[in-house]
LOTORDO-379378 format. One record per atom (N, C-alpha, C): residue number from 1; x, y, z. Coordinates in steps of 0.2 Angstrom, whole numbers, plus 5000, padded with zeros to 4 digits. Each point is the difference from the previous one (the first is absolute). Example, Ala and Ser with C-alpha at 12.3 -4.5 7.8 and 13.67 -1.06 7.14 Angstrom:
% residues 2
PT vose east north   up
PT    1 5066  4972 5039
PT    1 4996  5006 5000
PT    1 5004  5006 5000
PT    2 4998  5005 4996
PT    2 5004  5006 5001
PT    2 4996  5005 5003
% end
This chain:
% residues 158
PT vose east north   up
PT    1 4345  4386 5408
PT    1 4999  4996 4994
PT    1 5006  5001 4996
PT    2 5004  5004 5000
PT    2 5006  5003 4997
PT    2 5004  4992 5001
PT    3 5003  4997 5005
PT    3 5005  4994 5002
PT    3 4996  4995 4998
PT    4 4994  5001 4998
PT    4 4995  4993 4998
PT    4 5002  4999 4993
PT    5 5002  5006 4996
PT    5 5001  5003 4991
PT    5 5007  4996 5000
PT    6 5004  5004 5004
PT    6 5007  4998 4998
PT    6 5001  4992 5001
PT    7 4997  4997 5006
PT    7 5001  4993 5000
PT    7 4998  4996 4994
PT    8 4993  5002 4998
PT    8 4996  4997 4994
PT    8 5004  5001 4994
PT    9 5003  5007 4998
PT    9 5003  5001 4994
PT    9 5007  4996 5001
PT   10 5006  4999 5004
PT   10 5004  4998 5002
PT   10 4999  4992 4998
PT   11 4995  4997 5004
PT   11 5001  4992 4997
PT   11 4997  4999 4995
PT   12 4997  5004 4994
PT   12 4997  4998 4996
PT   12 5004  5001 4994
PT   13 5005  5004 5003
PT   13 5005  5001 4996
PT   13 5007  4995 4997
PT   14 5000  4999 5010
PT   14 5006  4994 5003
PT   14 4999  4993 4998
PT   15 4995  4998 5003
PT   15 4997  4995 4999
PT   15 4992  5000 4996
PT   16 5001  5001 4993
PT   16 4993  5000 4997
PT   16 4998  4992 5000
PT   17 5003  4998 4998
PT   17 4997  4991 5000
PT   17 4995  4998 5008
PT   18 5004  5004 5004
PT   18 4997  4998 5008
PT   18 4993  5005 5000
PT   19 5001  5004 4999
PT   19 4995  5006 4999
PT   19 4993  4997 4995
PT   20 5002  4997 4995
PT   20 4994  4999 4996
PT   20 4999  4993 5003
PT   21 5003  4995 5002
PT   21 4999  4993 5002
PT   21 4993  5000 5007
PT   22 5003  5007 5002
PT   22 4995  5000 5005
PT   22 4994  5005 5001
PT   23 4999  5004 4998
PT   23 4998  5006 4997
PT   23 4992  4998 5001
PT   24 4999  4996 4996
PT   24 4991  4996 4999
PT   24 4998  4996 5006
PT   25 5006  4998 5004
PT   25 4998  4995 5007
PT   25 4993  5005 5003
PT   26 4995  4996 5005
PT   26 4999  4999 5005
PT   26 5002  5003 5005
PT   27 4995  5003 5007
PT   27 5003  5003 5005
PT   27 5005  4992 5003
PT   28 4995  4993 5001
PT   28 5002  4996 5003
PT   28 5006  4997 4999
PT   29 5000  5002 4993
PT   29 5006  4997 4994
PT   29 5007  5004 5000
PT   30 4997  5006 5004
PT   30 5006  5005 5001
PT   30 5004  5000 5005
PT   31 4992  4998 5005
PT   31 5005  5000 5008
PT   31 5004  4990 4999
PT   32 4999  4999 4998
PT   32 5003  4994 5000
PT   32 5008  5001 4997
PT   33 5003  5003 4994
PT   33 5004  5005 4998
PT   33 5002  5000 5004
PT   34 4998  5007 5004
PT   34 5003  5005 5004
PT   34 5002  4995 5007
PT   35 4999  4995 5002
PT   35 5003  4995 5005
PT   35 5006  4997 4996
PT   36 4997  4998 4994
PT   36 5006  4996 4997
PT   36 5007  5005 5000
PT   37 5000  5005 4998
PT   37 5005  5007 5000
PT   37 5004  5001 5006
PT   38 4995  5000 5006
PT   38 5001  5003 5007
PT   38 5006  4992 5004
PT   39 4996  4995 4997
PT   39 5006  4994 5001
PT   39 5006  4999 4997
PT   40 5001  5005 4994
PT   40 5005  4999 4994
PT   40 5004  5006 5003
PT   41 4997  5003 5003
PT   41 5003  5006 5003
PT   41 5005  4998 5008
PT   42 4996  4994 5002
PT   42 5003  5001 5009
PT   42 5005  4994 4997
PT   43 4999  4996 4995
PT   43 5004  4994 5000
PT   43 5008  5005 4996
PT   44 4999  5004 4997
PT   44 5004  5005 4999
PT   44 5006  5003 5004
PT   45 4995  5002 5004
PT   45 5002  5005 5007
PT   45 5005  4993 5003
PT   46 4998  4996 5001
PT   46 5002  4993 5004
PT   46 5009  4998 4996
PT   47 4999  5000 4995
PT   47 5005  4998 4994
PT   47 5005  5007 5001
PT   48 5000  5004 5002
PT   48 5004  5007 4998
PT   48 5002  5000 5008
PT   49 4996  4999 5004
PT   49 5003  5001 5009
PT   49 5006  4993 4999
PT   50 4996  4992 4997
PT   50 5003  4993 5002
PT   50 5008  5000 4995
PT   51 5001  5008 4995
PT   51 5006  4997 4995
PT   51 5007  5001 5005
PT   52 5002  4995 5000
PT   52 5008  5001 5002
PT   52 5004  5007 4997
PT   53 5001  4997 4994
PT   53 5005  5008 4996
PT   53 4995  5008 5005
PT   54 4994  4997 4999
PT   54 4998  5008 5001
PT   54 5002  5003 5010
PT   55 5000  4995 5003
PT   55 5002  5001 5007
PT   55 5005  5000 5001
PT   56 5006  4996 4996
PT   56 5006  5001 5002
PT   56 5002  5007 4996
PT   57 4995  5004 4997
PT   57 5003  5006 4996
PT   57 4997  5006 5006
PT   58 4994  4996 5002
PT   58 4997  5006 5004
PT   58 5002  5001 5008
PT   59 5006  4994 5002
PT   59 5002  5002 5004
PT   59 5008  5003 4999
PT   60 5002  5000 4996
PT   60 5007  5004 4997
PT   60 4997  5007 5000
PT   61 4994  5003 4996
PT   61 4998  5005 5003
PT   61 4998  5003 5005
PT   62 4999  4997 5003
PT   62 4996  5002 5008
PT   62 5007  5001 5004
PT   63 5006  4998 5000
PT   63 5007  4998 5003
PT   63 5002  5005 4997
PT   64 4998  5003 4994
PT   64 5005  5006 4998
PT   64 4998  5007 5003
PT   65 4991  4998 5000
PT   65 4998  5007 5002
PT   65 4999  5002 5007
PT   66 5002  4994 5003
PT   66 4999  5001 5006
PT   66 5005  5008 5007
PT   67 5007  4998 4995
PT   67 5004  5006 5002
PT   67 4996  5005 4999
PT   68 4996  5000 4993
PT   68 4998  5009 5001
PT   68 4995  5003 5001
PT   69 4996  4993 5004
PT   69 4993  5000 5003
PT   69 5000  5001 5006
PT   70 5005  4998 5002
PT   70 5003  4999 5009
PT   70 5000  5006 5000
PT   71 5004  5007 4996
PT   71 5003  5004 5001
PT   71 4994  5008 4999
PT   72 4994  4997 4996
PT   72 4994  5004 5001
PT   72 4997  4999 5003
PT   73 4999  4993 5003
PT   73 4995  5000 5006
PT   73 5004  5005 5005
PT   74 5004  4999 5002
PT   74 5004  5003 5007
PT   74 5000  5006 4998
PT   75 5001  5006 4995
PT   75 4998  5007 4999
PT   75 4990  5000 4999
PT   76 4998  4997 4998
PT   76 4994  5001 5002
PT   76 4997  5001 5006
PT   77 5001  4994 5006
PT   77 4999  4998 5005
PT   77 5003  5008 5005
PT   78 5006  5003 4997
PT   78 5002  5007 5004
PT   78 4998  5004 4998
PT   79 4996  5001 4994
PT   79 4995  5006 4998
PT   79 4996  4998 5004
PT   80 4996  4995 4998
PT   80 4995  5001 5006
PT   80 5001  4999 5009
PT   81 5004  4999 5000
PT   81 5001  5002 5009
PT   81 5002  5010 4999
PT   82 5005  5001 4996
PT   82 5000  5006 4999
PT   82 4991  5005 4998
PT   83 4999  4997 4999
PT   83 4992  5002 4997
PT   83 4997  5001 5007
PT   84 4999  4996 5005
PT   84 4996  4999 5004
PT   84 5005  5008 5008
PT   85 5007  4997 5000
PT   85 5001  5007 5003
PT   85 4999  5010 4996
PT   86 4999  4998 4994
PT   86 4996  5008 4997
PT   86 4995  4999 5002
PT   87 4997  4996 4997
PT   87 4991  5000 5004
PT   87 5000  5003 5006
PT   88 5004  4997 5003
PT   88 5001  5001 5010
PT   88 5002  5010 5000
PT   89 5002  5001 4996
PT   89 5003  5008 4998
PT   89 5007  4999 5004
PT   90 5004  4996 4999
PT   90 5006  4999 5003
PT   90 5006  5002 4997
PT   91 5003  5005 5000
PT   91 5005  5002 4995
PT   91 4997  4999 4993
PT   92 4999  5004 4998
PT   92 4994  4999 4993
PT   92 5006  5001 4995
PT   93 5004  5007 4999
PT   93 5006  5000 4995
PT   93 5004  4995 4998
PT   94 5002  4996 5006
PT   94 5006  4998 5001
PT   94 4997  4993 4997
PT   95 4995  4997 5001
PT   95 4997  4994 4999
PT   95 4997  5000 4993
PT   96 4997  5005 4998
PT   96 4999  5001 4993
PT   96 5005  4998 4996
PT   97 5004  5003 5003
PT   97 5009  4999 4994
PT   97 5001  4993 5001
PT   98 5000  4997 5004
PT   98 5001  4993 5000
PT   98 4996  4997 4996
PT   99 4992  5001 5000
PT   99 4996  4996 4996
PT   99 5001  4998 4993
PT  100 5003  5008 4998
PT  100 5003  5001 4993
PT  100 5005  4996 5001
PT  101 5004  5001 5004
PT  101 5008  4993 5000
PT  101 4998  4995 4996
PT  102 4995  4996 5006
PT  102 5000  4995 4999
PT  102 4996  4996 4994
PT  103 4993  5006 4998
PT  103 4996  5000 4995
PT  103 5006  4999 4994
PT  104 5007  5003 4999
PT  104 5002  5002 4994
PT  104 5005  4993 4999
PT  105 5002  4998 5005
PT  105 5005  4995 5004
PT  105 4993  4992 4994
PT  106 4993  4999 5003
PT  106 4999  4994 5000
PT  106 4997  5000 4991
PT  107 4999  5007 4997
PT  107 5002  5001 4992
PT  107 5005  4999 4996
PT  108 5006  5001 5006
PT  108 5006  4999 4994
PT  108 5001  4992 5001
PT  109 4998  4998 5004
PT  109 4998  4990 5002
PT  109 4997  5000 4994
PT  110 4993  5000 5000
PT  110 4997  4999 4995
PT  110 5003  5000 4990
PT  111 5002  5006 5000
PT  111 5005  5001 4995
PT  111 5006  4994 4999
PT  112 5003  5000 5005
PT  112 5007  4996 4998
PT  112 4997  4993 4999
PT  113 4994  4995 5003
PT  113 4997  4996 5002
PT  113 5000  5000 4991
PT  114 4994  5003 4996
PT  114 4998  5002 4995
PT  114 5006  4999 4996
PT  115 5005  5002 5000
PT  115 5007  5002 4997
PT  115 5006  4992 5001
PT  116 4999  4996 5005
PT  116 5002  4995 5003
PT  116 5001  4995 4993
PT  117 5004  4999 4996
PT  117 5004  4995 4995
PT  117 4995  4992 5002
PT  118 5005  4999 5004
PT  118 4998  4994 5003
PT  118 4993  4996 4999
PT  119 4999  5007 5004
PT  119 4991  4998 5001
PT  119 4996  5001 4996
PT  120 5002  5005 4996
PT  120 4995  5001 4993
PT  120 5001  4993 4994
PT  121 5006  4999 5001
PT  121 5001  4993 4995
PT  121 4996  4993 5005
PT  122 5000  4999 5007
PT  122 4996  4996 5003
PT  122 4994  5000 5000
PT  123 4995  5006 4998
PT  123 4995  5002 5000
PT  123 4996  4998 4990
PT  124 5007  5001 4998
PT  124 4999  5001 4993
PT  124 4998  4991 4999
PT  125 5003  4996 5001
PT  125 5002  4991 5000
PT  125 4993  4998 5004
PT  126 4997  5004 5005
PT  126 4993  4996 5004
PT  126 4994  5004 4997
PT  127 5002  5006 4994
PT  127 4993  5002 4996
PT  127 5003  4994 4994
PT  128 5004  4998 4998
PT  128 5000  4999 4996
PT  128 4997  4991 5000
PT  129 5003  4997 5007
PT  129 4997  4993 5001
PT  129 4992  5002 5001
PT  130 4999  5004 5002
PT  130 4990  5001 5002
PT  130 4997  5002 4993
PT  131 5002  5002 4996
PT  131 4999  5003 4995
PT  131 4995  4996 4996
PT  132 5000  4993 5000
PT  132 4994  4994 4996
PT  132 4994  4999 5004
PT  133 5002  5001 5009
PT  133 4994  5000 5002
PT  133 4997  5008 5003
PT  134 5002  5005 4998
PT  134 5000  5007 5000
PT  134 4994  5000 4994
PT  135 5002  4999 4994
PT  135 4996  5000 4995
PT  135 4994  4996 5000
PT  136 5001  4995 5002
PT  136 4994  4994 4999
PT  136 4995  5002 5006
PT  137 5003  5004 5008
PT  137 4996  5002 5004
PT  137 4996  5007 4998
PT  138 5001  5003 4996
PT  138 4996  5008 4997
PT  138 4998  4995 4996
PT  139 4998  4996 4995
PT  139 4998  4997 4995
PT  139 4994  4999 5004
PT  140 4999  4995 5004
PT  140 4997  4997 5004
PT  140 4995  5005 5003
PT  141 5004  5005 5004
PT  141 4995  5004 5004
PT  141 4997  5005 4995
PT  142 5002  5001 4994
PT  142 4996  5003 4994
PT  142 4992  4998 4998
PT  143 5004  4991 5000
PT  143 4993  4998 4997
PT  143 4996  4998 5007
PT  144 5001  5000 5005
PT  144 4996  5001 5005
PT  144 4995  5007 4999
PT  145 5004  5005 5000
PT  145 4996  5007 5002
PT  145 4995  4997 4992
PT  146 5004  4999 4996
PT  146 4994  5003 4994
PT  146 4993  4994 5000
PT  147 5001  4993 5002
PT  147 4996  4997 5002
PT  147 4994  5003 5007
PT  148 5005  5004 5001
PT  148 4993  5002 5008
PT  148 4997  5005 4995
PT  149 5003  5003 4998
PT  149 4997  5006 4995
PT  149 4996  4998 4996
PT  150 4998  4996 4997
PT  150 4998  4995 4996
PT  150 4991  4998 5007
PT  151 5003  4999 5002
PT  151 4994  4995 5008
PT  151 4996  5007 5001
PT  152 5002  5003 5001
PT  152 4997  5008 5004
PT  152 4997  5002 4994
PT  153 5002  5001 4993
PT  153 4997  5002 4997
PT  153 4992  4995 4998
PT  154 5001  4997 5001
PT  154 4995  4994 4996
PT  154 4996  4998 5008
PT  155 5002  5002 5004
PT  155 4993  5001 5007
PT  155 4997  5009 5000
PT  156 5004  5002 4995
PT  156 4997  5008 5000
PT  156 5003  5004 5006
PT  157 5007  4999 5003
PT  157 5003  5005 5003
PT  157 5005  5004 4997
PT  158 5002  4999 4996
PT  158 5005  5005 4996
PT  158 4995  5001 4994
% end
């Protein structure tokens, strides 16, 4: 009941006007709502995949990351082949050390990745284009949970 508290405190806080508007509904009244929300929500989802700025942003990032994803899949891929001759008890010292290699190898990827100018500013311009439907998406899916919370209490499940 704890994430029941937070959501209820959370929208009543965020959204009081929505919280009192609906507060006194009806289960039938609710669930009717909680449709309306769930449509507000995929028509959302729809509008954020269909925006141009946001694909041509989110493909500038996928092209940037791609070098340093290439470069940890392929150390991964060798720990685990290397993983599987240890198992085998196959020169076990000598392959441990490589695990570490490459364990340490597809970290400092991740690192530089993290560290990448480019791509952190590329990254920064597609949170920033998503950022109206970021917001309006957690809004939404707020007053969804708190409307269920609302339903379940008032059938006497919560």
């Amino acid at each position: 009941m704890g994430r029941a508290n937070a959501i209820r405190k959370k929208v009543e806080e965020k959204h009081d006007i929505f919280a009192e508007a609906i507060m006194g509904l009806g289960v039938l009244d609710l669930e009717k709502e909680i449709l309306r929300y769930a449509k507000y929500l995929e028509e959302t989802n729809s509008a954020e995949k269909n925006c141009e700025p946001i694909k041509e942003k989110s493909e500038i990032v996928s092209k940037l990351k791609k070098p340093f994803e290439s470069k940890i899949k392929e150390y991964q891929s060798k720990i685990k082949q290397l993983k599987k001759f240890v198992d085998d008890e196959i020169c076990v010292p000598e392959l441990e050390q490589q695990i570490i290699k490459f364990t340490q190898l597809a970290e400092l990827e991740k690192l530089a990745m993290a560290d990448d100018e480019e791509l952190r500013a590329a990254n920064d311009e597609l949170k920033e284009e998503k950022a109206p439907f970021t917001e309006s998406k957690s809004a939404l899916k707020d007053k969804i949970a708190y409307i269920n919370i609302l339903i379940q209490e008032k059938k006497g499940r919560l």
